[in-house]
C-alpha positions as a printed Julia matrix, in Angstrom:
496×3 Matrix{Float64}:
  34.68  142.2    12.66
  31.97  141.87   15.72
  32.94  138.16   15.95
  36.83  138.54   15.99
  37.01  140.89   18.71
  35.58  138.25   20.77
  37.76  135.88   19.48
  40.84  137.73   19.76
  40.12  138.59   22.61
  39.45  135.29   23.89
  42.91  133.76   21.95
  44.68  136.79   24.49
  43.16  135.7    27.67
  43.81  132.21   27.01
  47.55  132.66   25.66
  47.43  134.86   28.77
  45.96  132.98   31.21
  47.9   129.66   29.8
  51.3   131.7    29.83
  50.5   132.19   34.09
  50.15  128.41   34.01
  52.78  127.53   32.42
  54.67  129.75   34.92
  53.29  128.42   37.99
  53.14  125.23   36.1
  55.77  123.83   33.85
  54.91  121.88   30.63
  56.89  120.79   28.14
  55.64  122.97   25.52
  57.92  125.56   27.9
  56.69  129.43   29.1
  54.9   131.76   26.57
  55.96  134.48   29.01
  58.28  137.24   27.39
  61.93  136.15   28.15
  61.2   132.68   29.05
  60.29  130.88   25.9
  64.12  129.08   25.5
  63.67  127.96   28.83
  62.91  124.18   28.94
  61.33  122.42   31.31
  63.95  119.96   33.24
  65.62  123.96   33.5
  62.63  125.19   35.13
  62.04  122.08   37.67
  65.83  122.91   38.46
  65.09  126.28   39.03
  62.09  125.79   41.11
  64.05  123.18   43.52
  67.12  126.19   44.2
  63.94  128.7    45.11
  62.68  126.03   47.52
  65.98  125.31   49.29
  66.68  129.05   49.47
  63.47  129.04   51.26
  63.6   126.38   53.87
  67.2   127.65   54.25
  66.05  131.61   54.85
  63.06  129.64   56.98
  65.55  127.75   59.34
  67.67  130.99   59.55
  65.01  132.81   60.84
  63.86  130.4    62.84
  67.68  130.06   64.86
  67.63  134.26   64.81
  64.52  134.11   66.86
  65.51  131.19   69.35
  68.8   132.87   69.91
  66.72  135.98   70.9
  63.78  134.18   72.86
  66.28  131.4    74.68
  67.42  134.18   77.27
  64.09  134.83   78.12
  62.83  131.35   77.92
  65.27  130.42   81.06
  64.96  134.03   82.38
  60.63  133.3    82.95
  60.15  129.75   82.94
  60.97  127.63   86.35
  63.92  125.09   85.79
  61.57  122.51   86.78
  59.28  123.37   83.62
  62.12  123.56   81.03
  63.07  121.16   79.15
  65.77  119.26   79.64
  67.34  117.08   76.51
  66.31  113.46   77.47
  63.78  113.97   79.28
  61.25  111.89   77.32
  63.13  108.99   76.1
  64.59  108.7    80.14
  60.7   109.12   81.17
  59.88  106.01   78.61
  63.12  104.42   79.61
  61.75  104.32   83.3
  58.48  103.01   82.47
  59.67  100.05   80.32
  62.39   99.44   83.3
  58.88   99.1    85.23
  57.41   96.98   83.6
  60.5    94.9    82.63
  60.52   94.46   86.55
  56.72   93.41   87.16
  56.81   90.96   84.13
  60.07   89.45   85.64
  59.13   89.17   89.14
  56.57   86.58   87.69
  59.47   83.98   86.59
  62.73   85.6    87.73
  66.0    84.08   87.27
  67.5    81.76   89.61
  71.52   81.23   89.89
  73.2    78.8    92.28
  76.58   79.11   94.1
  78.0    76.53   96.56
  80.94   76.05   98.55
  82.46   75.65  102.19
  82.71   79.65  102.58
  85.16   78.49  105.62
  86.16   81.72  107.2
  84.41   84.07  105.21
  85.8    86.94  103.67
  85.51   89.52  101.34
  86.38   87.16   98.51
  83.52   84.97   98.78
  81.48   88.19   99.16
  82.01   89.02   95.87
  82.2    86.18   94.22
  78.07   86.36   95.94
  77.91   89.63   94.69
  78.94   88.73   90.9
  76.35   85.91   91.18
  73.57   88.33   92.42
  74.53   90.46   89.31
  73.6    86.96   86.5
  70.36   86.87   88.25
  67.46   87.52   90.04
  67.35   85.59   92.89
  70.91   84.19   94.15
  70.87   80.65   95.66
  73.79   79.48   98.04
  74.45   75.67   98.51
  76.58   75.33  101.65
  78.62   72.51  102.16
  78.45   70.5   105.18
  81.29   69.52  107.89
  81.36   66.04  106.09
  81.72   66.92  103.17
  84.6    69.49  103.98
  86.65   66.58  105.68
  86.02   64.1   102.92
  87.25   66.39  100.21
  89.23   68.61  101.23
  90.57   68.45  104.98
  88.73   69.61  108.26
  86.7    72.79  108.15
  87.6    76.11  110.72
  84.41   76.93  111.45
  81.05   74.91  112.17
  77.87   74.5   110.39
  75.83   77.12  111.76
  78.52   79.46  112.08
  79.02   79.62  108.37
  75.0    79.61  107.48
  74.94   82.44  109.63
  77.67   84.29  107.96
  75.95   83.25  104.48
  72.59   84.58  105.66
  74.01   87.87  106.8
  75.6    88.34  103.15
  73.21   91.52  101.46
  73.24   89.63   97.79
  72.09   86.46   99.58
  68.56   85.37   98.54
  68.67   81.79  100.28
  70.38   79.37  100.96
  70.53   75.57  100.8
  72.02   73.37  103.68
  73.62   69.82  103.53
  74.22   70.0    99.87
  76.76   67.72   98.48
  80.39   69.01   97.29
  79.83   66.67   93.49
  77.72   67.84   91.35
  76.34   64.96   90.52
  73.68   64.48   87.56
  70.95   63.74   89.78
  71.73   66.8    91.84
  71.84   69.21   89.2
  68.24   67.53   88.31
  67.18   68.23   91.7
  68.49   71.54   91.22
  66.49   72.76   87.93
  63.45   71.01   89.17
  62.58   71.28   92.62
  64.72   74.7    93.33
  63.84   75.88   89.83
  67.34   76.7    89.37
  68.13   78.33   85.95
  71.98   78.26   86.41
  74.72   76.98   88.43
  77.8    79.62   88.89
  81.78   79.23   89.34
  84.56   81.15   89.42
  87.52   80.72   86.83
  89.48   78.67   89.02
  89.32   75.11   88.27
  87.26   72.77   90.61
  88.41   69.31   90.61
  86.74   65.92   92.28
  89.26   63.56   93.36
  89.13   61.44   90.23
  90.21   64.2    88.17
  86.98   65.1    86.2
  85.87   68.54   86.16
  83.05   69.42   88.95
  80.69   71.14   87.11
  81.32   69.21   83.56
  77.44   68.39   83.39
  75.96   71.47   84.23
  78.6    72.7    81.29
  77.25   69.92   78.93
  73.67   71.26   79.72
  74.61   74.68   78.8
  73.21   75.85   82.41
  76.54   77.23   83.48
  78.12   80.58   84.07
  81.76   81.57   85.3
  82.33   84.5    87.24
  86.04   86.24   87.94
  87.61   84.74   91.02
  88.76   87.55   93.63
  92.49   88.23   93.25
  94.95   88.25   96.59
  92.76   86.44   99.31
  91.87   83.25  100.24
  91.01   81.23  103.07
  94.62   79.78  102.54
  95.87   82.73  102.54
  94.3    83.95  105.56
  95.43   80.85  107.57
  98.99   81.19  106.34
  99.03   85.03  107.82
  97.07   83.39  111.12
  99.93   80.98  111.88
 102.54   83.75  111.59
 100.45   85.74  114.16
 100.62   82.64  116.95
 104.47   82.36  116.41
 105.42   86.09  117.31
 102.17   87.63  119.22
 102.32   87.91  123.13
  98.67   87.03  123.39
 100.15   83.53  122.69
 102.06   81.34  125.63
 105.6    81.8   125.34
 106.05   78.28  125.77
 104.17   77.89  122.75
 105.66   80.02  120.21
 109.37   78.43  119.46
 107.53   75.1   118.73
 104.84   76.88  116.82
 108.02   78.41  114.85
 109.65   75.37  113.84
 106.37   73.34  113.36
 104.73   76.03  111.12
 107.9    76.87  109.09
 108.46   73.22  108.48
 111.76   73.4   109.99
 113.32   75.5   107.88
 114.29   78.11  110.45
 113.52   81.82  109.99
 110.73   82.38  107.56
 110.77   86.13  107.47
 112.05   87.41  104.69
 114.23   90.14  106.74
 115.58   87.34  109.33
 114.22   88.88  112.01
 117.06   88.78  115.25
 116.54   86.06  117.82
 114.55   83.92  115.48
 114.71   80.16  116.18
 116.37   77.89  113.36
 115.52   74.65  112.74
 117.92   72.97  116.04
 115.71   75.51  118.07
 119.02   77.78  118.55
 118.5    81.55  118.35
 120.98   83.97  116.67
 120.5    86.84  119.26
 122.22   83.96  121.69
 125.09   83.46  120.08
 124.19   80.05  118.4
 124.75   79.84  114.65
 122.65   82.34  112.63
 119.74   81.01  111.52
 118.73   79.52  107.67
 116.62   81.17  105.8
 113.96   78.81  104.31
 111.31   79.27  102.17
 108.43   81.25  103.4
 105.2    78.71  103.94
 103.15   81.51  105.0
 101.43   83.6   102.34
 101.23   87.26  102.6
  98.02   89.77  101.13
  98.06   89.91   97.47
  95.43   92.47   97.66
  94.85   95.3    95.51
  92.44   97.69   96.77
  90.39   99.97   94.37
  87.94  102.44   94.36
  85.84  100.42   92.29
  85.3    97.5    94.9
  84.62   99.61   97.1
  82.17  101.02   95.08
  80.37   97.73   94.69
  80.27   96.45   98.24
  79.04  100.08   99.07
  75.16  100.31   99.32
  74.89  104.1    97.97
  72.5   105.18  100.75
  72.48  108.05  102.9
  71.17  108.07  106.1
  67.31  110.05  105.45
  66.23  112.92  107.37
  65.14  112.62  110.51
  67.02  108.68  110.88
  68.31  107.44  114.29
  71.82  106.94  113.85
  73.65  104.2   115.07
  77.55  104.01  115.65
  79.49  100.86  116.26
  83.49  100.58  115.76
  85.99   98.7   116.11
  88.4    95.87  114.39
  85.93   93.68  112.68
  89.16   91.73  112.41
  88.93   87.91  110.49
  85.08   89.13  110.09
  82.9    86.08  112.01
  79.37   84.97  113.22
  80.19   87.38  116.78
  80.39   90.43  114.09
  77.44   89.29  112.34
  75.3    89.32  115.46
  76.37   92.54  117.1
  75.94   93.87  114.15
  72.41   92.58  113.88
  71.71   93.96  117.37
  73.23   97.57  116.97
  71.06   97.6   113.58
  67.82   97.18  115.57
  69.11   99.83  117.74
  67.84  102.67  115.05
  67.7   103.15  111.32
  70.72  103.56  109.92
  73.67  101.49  111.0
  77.14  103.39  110.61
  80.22  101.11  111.45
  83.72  102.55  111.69
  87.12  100.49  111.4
  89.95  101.42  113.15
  93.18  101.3   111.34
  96.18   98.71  111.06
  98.27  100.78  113.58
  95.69  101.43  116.22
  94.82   98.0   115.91
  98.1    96.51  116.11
  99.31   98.76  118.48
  96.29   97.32  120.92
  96.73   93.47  119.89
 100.48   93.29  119.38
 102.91   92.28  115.9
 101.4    90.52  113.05
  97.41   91.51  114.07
  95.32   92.45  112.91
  95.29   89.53  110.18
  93.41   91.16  107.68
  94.49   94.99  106.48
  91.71   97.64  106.48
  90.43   97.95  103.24
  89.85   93.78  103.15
  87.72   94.35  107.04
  86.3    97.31  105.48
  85.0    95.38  102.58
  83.92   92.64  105.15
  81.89   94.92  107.12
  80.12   96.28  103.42
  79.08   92.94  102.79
  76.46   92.45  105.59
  73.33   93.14  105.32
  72.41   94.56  108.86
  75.29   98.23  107.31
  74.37  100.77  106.01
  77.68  102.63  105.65
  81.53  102.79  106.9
  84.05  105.11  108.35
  87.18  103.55  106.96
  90.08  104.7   109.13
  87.88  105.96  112.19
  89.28  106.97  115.25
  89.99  105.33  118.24
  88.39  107.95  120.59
  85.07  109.44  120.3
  84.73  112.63  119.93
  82.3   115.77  119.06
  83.51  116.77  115.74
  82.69  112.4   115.28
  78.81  112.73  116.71
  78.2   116.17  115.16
  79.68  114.98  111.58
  77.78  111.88  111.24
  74.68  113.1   112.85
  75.5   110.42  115.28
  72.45  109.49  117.68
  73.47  106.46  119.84
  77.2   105.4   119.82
  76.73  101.46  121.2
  79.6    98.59  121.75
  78.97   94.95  122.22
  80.24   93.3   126.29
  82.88   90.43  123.94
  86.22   92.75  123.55
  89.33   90.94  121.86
  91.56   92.19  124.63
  91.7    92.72  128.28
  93.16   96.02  128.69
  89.71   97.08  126.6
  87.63   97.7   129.34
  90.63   99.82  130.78
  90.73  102.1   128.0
  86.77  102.28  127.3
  85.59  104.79  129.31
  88.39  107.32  127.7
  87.4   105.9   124.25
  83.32  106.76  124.97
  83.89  109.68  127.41
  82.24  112.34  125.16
  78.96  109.81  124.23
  78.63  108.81  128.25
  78.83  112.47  129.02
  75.91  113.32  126.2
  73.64  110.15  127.13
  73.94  108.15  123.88
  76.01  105.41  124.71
  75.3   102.14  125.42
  76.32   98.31  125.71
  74.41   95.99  124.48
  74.84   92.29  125.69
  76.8    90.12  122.52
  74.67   86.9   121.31
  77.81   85.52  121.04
  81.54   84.91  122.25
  83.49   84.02  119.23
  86.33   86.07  118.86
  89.1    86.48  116.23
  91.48   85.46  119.04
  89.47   82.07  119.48
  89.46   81.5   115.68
  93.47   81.74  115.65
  93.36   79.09  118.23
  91.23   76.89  116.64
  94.37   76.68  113.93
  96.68   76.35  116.59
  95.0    73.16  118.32
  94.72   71.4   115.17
  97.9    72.91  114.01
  99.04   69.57  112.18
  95.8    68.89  109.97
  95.72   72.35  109.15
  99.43   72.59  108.24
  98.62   69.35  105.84
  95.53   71.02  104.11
  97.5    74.31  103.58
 100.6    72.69  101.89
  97.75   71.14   99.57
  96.08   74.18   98.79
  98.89   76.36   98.56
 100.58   74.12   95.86
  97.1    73.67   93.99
  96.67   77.66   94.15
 100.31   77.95   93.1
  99.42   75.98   90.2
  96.57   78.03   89.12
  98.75   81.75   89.22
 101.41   79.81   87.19
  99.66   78.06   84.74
  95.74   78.25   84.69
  95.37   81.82   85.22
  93.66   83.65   82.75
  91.97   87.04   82.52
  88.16   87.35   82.62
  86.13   90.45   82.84
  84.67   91.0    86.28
  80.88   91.19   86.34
């Protein structure tokens, strides 16, 4: 009897002590505890997986209770700048990499070409420049020379330096090349990739032809080294000539004497090539209807009119996005900026190294017009606004400023030196400038600076006129090729 109680006693502690295993610990023998014995084990593992999801559930509850109680006061004590802000990290690491991304790139960074005439530059072929900034790092202009222009496609508007100087002035320019040829050629595009390390050569979706037919840029295609960008609906330099010889057949600024032959020779005889028949027009006998002679015929119209169609999303991306900083010396220029040329470019240039922040306003169509008479100014005012956007010496625009002056102008725009160039478009300017700059003369911040050059839209118009017949040959050529291209080529492609 001594050595069962031991034993007995030992049999209980172990059937006790293996029963509070089992429970913590399933087996498959099952529990010895009292009530639990029919319970098998896969019933017990299921049992034990229910108590742990009712306890990371009851966990997470509590958990959102006490956030929901502690958020008040987390944004009640802490500074904004110390709480945290959802994205804060992965934008921190998203900087850094951007960084880096930068440096490592700066080492080889991509290099896109773009040629052309850019013959009376406009907003088009700024953003066809700025869609070629955007495929690279580095944008390389090829400008074509007066030759070439003649050879290939009829005689060129402006000169050679006045169109590298309105290429250089462009904000997405990097550099440019001069004297390059208008066909690609295979050993160009060589020279190209070699010596000017040239990763791709750019085009809009217009086709480019050389005069045997073959496509211009069919080797840099071949080579897979070519990109197309979206060509810039409802301008062209085309365009812009057709509305310039409309303006020398009706504007006074033009010699009477001048305008009924201008009429016939730039409507191609077809007699009144407003759409309205305008009274008094002269048909194609040079007889006028508000004479008495036989009403005119209504031709044709061989002058183009603006296809444009201004949005708030070009002139987003001509905009630079800057504001002037704190303590800046602002500069003021306005005016026209009409048929934007190298005499714009330079002012510009000049009034920029006036101060630190260059602000240019545009007067409207009707102040304009009613200064410079009908059919001026050539361009409308969100195609001169875009213009102006495009250099590099502006910072920002007023788009629709005012004529005059005045306080509520200075004090808005912080305005600390209000300066016009000594070239006006128009006589009766210096007349009305001293109304026009009464307020900044009375304050002390206006001032004239002396224009680097006299090029005027005025003299551009004429240029047309005295070579009136080559002109009127190219633009019956280009209008029927660009006529071809609405009709038939035209496709849509996603603007960059």
């Amino acid at each position: 009897m001594s050595d069962a109680g031991p034993s007995t006693s030992g049999r209980g502690a172990a059937a006790s002590g293996g029963a509070g295993y089992s429970g913590l610990f399933p087996h498959p023998g099952g529990l010895s505890l009292p009530g639990y014995q029919h319970l098998s084990a896969s019933t017990i593992g299921q049992l034990s997986s229910t108590q742990l999801a009712l306890t990371i559930a009851g966990a997470a509850v509590a958990g959102a209770v006490v956030w929901h109680y502690t958020r008040d006061a987390y944004y009640a004590y802490v500074p904004p700048r110390y709480q945290y802000r959802p994205g804060t990290i992965t934008g921190w690491m998203a900087s850094l990499l951007a960084r880096h991304a930068k440096r490592r790139r700066s080492r080889r960074p991509v290099r896109v070409y773009l040629d052309g005439c850019f013959d009376l530059m406009h907003y088009g072929h700024a953003n066809a420049l700025r869609q070629a900034k955007a495929l690279g790092d580095e944008l390389v202009v090829g400008l074509v020379p007066d030759r070439e222009i003649l050879r290939c496609k009829g005689p060129p508007i402006l000169k050679d330096e006045e169109r590298l100087k309105l290429v250089q002035s462009v904000k997405w320019v990097d550099e440019v090349l001069t004297d390059v040829p208008y066909d690609l050629t295979p050993e160009f595009l060589h020279e190209l990739f070699t010596k000017h390390r040239i990763d791709y050569v750019l085009h809009g979706d217009d086709p480019c032809l050389l005069p045997d037919g073959t496509d211009a840029y069919g080797h840099a295609k071949k080579l897979g080294r070519f990109k197309m960008i979206k060509r810039t609906e409802g301008v062209s330099t085309t365009d812009i000539v057709g509305r310039m010889l409309m303006c020398s057949r009706d504007n006074a600024r033009f010699a009477a004497a001048e305008q009924e032959r201008l009429t016939l020779e730039f409507s191609m005889g077809n007699g009144d090539t407003d759409s309205e028949g305008e009274p008094g027009s002269p048909d194609a006998n040079g007889d006028a209807s508000g004479s008495g002679g036989a009403k005119p015929k209504k031709g044709p119209r061989h002058v183009t009119v603006s296809r444009f169609m201004p949005t708030s999303r070009r002139i987003v991306q001509f905009s630079s996005g800057k504001s002037a900083p704190v303590g800046a010396r602002i500069v003021y220029i306005d005016g026209a900026f009409d048929l934007f040329h190298v005499g714009h470019v330079e002012i510009l240039k000049k009034a920029k190294q006036a101060g630190d922040f260059l602000l240019v306003g545009i007067h409207t169509d009707e102040d304009v017009t009613e200064r410079r008479g009908p059919h001026l100014p050539i361009m409308a005012l969100h195609e001169r606004a875009l213009s102006v956007l495009s250099c590099r010496y502006v910072d920002e625009v007023v788009i629709g400023a005012p004529t005059e002056i005045t306080e509520d102008l200075l004090t808005t725009f912080n305005i600390s030196l209000v300066v016009t160039g000594s070239v006006h478009e128009t006589a009766s300017r210096q007349e009305s400038e001293r109304e026009r700059y009464a307020v900044p003369r009375e304050r002390r911040i206006f001032k004239q600076l002396e224009s680097p050059e006299t090029m005027t839209s005025a003299k551009l118009i004429e240029r047309i006129v005295a070579n009136r017949a080559l002109f009127e040959e190219r633009q019956a050529k280009k209008t029927k090729s660009e006529a071809a291209y609405y009709t038939t080529s035209k496709t849509y492609l996603q603007e960059i």
